[in-house]
Residue frames as qw, qx, qy, qz and C-alpha x, y, z in Angstrom:
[[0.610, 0.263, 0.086, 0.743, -20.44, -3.50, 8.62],
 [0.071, -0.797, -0.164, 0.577, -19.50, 0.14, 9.86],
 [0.336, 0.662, 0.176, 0.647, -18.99, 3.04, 6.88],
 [0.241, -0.933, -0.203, 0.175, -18.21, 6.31, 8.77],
 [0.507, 0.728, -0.098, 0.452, -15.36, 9.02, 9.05],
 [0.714, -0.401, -0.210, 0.535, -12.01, 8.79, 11.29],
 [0.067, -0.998, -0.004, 0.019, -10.67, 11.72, 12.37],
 [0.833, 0.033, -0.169, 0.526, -7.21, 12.13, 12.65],
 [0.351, -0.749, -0.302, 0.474, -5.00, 14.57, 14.70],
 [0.369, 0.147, 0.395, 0.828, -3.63, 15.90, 11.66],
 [0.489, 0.480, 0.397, -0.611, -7.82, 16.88, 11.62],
 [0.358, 0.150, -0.600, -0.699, -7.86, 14.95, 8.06],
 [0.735, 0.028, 0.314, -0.600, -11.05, 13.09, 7.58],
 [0.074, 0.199, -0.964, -0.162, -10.63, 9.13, 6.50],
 [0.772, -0.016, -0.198, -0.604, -13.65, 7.30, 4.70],
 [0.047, 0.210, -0.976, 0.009, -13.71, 3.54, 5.98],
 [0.816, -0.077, -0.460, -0.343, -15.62, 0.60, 5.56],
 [0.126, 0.531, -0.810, 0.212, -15.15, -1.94, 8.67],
 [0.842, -0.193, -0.467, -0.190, -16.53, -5.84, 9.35],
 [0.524, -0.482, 0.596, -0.372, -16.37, -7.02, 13.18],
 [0.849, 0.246, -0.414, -0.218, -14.74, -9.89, 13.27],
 [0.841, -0.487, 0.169, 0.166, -12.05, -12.44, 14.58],
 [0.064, 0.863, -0.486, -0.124, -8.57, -11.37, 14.91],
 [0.155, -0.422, 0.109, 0.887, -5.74, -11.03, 14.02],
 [0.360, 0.796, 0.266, -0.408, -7.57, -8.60, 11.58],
 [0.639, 0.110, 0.367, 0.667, -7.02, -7.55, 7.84],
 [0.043, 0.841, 0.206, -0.498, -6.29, -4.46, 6.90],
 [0.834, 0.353, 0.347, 0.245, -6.20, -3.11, 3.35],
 [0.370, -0.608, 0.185, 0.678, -3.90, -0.80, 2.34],
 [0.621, 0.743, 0.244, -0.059, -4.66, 0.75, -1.82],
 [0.629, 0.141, 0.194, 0.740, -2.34, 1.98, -4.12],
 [0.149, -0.358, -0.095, 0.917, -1.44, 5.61, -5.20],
 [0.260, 0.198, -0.191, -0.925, -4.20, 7.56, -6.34],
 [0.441, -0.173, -0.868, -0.151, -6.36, 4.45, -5.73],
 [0.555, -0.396, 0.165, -0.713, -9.71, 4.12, -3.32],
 [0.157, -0.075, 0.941, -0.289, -10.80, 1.79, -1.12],
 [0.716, 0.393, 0.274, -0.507, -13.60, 0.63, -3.55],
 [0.275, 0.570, -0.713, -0.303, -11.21, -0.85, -5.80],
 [0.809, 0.131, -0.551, -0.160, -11.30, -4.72, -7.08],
 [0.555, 0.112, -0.716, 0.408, -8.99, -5.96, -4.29],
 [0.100, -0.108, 0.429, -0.891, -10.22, -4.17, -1.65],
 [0.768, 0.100, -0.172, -0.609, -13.79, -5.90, -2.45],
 [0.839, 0.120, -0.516, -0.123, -12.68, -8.86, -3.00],
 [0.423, -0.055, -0.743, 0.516, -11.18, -9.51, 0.61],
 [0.342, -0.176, 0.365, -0.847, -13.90, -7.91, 1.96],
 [0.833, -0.138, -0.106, -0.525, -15.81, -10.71, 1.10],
 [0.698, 0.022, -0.710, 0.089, -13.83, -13.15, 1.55],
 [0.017, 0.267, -0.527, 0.806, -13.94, -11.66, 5.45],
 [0.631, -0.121, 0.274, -0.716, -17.26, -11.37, 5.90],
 [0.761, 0.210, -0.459, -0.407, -17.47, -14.66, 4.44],
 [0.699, -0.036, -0.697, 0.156, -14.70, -16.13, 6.95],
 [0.503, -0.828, -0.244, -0.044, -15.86, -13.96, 9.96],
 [0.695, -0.125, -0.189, 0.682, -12.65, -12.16, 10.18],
 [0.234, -0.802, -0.122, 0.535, -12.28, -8.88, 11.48],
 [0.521, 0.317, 0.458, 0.647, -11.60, -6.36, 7.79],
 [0.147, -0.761, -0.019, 0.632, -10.62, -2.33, 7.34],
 [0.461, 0.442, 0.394, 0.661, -10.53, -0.50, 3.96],
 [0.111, -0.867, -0.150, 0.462, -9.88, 3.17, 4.01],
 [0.484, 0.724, 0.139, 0.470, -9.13, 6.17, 1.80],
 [0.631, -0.343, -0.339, 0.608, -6.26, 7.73, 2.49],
 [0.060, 0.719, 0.032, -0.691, -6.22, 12.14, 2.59],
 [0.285, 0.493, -0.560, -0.602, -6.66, 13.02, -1.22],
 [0.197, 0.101, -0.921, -0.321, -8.27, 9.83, -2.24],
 [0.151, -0.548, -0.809, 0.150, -11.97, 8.46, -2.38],
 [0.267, -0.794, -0.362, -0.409, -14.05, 10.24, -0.08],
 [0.608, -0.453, -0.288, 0.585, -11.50, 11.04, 2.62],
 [0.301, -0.881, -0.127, 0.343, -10.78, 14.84, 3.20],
 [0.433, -0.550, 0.468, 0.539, -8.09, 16.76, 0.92],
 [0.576, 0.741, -0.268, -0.216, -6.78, 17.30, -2.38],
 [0.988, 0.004, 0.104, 0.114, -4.82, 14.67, -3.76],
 [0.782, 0.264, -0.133, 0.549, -1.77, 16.80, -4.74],
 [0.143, -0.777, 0.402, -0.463, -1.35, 18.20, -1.43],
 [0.839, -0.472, 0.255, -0.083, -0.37, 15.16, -0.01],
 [0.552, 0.622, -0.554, 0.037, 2.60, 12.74, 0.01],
 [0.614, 0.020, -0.778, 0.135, 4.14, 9.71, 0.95],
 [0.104, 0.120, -0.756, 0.635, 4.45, 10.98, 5.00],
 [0.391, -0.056, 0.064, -0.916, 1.47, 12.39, 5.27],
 [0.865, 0.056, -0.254, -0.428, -0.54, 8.69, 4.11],
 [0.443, 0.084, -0.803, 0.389, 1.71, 7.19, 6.33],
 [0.020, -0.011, 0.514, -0.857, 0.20, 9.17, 9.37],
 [0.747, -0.097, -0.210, -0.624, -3.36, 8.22, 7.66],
 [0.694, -0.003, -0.719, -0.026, -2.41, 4.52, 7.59],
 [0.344, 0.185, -0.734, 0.556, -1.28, 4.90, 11.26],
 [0.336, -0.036, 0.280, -0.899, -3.99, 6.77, 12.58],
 [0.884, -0.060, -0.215, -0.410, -6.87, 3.99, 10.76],
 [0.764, 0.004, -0.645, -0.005, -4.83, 0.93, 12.06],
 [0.247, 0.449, -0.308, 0.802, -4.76, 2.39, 15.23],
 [0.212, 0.056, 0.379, -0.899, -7.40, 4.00, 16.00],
 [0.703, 0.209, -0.138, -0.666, -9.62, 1.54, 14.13],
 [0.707, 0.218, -0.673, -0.012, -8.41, -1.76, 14.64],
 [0.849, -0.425, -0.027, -0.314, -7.94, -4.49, 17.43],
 [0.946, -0.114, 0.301, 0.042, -5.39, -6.07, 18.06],
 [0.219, -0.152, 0.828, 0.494, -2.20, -7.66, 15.40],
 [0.685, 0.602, 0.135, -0.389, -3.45, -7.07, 12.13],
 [0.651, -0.097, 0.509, 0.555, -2.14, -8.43, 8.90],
 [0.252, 0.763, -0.172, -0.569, -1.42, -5.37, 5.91],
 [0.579, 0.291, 0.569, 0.506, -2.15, -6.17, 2.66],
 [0.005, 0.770, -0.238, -0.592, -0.47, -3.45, 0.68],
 [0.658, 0.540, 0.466, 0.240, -1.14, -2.99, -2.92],
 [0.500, 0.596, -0.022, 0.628, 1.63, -0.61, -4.85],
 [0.198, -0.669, 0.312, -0.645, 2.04, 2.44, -2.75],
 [0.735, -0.486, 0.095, -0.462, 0.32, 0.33, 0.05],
 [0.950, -0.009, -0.219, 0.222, 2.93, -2.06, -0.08],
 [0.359, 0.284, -0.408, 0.790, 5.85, 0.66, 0.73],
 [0.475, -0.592, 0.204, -0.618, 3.48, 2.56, 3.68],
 [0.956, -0.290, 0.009, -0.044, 2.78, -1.44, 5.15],
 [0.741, -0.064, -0.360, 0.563, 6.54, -2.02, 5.56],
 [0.014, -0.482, 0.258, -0.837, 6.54, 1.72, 7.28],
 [0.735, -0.475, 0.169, -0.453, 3.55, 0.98, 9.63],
 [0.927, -0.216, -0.307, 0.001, 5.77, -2.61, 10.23],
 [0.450, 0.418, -0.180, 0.769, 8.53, -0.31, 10.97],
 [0.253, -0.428, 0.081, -0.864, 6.41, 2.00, 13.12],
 [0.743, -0.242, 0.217, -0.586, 3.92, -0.35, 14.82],
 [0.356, 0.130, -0.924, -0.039, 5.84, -4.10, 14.72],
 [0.265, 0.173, 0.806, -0.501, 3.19, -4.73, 17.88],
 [0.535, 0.376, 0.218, -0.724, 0.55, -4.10, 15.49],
 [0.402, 0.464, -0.611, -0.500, 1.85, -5.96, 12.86],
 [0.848, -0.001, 0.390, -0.359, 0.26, -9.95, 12.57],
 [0.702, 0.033, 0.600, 0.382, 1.83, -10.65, 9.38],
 [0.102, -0.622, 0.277, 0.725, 2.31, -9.44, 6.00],
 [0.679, 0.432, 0.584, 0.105, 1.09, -9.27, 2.04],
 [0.051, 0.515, -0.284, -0.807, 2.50, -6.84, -0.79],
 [0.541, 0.673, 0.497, 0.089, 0.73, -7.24, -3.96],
 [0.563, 0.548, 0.189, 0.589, 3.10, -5.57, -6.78],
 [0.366, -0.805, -0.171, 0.434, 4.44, -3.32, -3.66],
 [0.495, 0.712, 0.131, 0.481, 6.56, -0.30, -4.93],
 [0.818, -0.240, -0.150, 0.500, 8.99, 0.71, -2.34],
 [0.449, -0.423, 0.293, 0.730, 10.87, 3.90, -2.60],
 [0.446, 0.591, 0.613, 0.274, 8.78, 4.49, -6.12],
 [0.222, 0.971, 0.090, 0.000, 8.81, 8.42, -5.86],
 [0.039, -0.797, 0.520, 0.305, 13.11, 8.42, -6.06],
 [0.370, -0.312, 0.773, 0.410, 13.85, 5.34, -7.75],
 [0.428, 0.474, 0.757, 0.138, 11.10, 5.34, -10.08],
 [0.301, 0.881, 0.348, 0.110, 9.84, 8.38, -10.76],
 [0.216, -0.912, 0.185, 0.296, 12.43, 10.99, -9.84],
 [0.626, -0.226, 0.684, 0.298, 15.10, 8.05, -11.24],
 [0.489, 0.442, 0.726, 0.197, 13.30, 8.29, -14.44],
 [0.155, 0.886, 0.231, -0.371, 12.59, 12.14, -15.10],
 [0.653, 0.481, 0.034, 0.583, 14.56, 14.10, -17.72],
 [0.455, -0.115, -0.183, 0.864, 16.32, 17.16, -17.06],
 [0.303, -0.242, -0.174, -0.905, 13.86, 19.48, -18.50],
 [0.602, -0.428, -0.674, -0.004, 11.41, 17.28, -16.01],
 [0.683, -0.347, -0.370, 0.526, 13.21, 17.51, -13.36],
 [0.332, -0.005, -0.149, 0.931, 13.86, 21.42, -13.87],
 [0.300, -0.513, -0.429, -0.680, 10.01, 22.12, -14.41],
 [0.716, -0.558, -0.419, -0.010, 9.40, 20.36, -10.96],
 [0.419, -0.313, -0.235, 0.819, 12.15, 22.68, -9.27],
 [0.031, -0.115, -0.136, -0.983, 10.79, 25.75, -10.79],
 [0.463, -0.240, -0.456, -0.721, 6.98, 25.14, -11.15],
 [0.441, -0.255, 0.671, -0.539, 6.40, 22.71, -8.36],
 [0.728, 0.218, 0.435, -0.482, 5.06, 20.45, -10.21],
 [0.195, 0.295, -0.730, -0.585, 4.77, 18.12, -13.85],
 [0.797, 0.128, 0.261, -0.530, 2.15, 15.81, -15.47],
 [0.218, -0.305, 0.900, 0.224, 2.60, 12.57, -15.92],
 [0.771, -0.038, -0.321, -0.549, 0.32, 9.92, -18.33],
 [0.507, -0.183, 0.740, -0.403, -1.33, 7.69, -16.63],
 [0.350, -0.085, -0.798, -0.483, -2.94, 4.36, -17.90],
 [0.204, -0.427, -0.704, 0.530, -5.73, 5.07, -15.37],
 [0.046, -0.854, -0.468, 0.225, -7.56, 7.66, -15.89],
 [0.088, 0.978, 0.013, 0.186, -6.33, 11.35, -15.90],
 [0.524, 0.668, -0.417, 0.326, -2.68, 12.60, -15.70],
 [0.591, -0.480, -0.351, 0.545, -0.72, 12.31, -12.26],
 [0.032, 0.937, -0.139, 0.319, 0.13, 15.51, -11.11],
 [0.700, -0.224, -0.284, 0.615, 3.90, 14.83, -9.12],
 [0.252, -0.959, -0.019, -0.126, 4.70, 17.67, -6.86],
 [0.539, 0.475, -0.621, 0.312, 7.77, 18.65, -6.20],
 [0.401, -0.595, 0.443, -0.537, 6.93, 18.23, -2.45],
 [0.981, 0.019, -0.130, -0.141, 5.99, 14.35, -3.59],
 [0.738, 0.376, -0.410, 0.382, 9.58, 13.97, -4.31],
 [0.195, 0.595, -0.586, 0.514, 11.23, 15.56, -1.70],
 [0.689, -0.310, 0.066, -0.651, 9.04, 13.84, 1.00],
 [0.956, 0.133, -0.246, -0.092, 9.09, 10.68, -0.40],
 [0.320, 0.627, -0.547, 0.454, 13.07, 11.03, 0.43],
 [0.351, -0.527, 0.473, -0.613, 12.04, 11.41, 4.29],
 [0.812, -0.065, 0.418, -0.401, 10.31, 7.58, 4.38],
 [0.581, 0.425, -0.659, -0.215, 12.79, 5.54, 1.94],
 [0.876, -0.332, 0.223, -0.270, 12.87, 1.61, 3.13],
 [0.950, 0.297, 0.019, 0.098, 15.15, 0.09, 0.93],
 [0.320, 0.782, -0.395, 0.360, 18.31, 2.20, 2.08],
 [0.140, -0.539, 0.691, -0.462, 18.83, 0.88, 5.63],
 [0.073, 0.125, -0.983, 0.110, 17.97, -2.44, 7.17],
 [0.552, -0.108, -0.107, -0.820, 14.59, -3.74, 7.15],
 [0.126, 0.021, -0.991, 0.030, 13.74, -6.46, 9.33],
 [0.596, -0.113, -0.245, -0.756, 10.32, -8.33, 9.63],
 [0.231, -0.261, 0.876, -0.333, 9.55, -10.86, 12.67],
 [0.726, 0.304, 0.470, -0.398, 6.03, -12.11, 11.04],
 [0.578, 0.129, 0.790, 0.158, 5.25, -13.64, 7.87],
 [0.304, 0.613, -0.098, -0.723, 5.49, -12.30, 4.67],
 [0.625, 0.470, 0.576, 0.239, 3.83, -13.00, 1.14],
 [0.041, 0.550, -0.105, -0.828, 4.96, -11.31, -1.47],
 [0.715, 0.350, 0.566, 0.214, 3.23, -11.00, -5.24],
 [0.043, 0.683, -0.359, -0.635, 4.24, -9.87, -8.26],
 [0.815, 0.444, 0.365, -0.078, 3.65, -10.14, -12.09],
 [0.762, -0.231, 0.357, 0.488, 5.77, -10.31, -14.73],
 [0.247, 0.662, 0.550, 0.445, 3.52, -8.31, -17.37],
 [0.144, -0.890, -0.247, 0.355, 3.62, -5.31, -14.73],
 [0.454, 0.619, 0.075, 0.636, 4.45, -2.25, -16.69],
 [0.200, -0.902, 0.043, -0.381, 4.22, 0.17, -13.46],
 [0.580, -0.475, 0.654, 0.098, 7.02, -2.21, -10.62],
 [0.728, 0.382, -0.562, -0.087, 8.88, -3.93, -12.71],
 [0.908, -0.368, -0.186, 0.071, 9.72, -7.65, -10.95],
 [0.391, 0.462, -0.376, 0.702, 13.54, -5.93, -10.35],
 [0.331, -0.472, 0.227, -0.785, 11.83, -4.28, -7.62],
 [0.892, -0.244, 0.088, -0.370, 10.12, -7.32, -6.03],
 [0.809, 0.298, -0.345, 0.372, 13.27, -9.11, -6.80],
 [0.504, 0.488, -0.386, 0.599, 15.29, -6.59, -4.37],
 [0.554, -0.437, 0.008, -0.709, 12.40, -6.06, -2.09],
 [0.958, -0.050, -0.281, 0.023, 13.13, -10.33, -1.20],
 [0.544, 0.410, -0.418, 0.601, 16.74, -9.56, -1.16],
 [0.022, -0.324, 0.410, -0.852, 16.70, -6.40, 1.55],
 [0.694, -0.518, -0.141, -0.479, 14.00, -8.05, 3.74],
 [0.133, 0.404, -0.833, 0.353, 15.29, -9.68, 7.04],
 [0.816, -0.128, 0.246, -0.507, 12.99, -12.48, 8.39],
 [0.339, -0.257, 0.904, 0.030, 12.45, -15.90, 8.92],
 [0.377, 0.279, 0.852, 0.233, 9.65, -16.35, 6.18],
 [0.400, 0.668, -0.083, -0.623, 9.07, -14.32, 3.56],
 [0.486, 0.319, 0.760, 0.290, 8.23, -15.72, 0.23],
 [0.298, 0.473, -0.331, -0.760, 7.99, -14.02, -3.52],
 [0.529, 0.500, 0.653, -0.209, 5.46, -15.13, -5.79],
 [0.109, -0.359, 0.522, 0.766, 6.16, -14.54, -9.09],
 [0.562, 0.388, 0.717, -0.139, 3.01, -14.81, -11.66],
 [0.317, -0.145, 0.657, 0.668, 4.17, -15.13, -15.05],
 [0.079, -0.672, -0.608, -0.416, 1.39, -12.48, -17.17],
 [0.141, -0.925, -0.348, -0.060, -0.49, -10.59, -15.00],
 [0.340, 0.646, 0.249, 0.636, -0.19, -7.04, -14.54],
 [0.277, 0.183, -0.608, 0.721, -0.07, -4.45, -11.97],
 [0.681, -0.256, 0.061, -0.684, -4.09, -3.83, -11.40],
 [0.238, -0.051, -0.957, 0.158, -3.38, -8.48, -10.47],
 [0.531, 0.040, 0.327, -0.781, -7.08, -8.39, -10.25],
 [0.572, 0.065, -0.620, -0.534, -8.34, -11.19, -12.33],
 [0.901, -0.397, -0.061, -0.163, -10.09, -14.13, -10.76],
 [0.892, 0.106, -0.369, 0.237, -6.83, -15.97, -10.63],
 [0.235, 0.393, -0.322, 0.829, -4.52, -12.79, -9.06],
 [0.548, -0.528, 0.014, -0.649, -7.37, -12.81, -6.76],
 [0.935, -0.319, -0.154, -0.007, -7.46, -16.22, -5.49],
 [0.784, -0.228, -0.513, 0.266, -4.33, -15.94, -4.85],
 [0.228, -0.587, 0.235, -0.740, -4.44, -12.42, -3.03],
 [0.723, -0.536, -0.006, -0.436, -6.83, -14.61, -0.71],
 [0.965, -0.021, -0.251, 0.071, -4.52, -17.82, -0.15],
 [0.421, 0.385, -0.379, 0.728, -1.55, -15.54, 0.60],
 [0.380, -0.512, 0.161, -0.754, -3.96, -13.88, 3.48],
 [0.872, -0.209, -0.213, -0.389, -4.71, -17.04, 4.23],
 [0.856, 0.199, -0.284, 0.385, -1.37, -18.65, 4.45],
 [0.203, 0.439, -0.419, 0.769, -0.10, -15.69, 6.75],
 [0.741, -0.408, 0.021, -0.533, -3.21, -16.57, 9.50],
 [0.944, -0.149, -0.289, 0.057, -2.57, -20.12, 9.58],
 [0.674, 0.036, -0.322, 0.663, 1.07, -19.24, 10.97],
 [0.324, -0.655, -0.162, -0.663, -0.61, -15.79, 12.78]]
C-alpha cells in the first residue's frame, strides 16, 4: 500500500492511502466534513486488498490530513480535489463510490471525466444538499446572518458544529446536478436508508428519477441510517461494488 501526499495545481496537498491492484479500480469518495479513515472507507479497503483490486481513499482540502481549513473550501473546490486524485492517481476506468457529499462530487467527476468513469455507487448520496437542503431549510434571520456575517453554525450529530459559509452556498449553486440532464452510460447502484435523518429517501427517490441510463438501481434499506455502516450496510456497500465489476 502507498500513504503519501498529491499535489494539486491548485498547490493543495491531498493525504491518500493507495493498493496496486487490478482494474477497473475503486475509488472512495467520503462525505462532508468526513476523512478517509472512516468505517466505509476501511471497509473496502479490505475488501480490495483482499480481492486484489486496485483501491484510492483520499482527504479532500479541509479534511483529514490534506492541506487547508475546512471552512475555506466548498463544493468546487473538492470537486477539483476529487479530479486531480482520480487523475493523477489512478489507472485506468475506475468505479466512485460516493458517500453523502461524495455521492454529488461522483456524479460531477461522471460529468467531467465519463472516460474515467467504470461504473457507479452512491451510498445515502446528497445531491445539490447546500441549496436544497441547507439553504432550502434556513430561516430568515439564518439566512440574513450568512449575508451579513459570512457565515452560521449549525448542530451537528457528529462532533462539533458545522460552520456554513456563505461562500458554501453560493458555490454550491455553480455545481448543481439535479437541474439539467444527467445522463450515465455505466452502471449504477444506488443505497439509501430509511432511518436517515441527514438525505431523506425523497432525495434518493428523485436522484433514480433524474438519472438517464440503462441500469441504475435504488436500494432502499428499511432502518439504517446515514453513517449505513453496520455489518449489514456494509456487506452490502461491498456487493453493490461488486455487482458494478461483474458488468465493468
Amino acid at each position: 500500500m502507498t500513504d503519501g501526499v498529491f499535489e494539486t495545481v491548485q498547490g493543495r496537498r491531498l493525504a491518500y492511502n493507495r493498493i496496486a491492484g487490478t482494474g477497473p479500480g475503486v475509488v472512495f469518495l467520503g462525505g462532508f466534513k468526513s476523512d478517509k479513515e472512516g468505517t466505509k472507507a476501511l471497509h473496502l479497503e479490505a475488501w480490495a486488498r483482499s480481492a486484489g483490486r486496485a483501491f484510492l481513499r483520499f482527504d479532500y482540502s479541509g479534511h483529514g490530513t490534506s492541506s487547508g481549513e475546512f471552512t475555506e473550501g466548498a463544493i468546487g473546490d473538492w470537486a477539483e480535489d476529487a479530479s486531480a486524485a482520480i487523475l493523477g492517481l489512478t489507472e485506468g476506468p475506475q468505479v466512485l463510490v460516493g458517500s453523502s457529499m461524495g455521492g454529488w462530487l461522483s456524479l460531477l467527476m461522471a460529468k467531467r471525466h465519463p472516460e474515467k468513469l467504470a461504473g457507479l455507487v452512491t451510498i445515502a448520496a446528497a445531491p445539490d444538499f447546500t441549496e436544497d437542503s441547507m439553504w432550502a431549510g434556513f430561516s430568515d434571520a439564518q439566512k440574513a446572518k450568512l449575508d451579513e456575517v459570512g457565515q452560521i453554525a449549525l448542530p451537528s450529530d457528529y462532533g462539533e458544529p458545522y460552520i456554513i459559509t456563505k461562500r458554501l452556498i453560493e458555490d454550491g449553486r455553480r455545481h448543481l446536478v439535479l437541474r439539467d440532464p444527467l445522463a450515465v452510460s455505466v452502471p449504477v447502484r444506488m443505497l439509501q436508508g430509511t432511518a436517515d435523518m441527514d438525505v431523506e429517501m425523497s432525495v434518493a427517490l428523485r436522484l433514480l428519477e433524474h438519472l438517464e441510463g440503462s441500469d441504475i438501481r435504488l436500494n432502499l434499506v428499511k432502518g439504517a441510517d446515514h453513517r449505513f455502516s453496520d455489518d449489514p450496510c456494509l456487506a452490502l456497500i461491498t456487493r453493490a461494488v461488486e455487482d458494478v465489476l461483474a458488468d465493468a
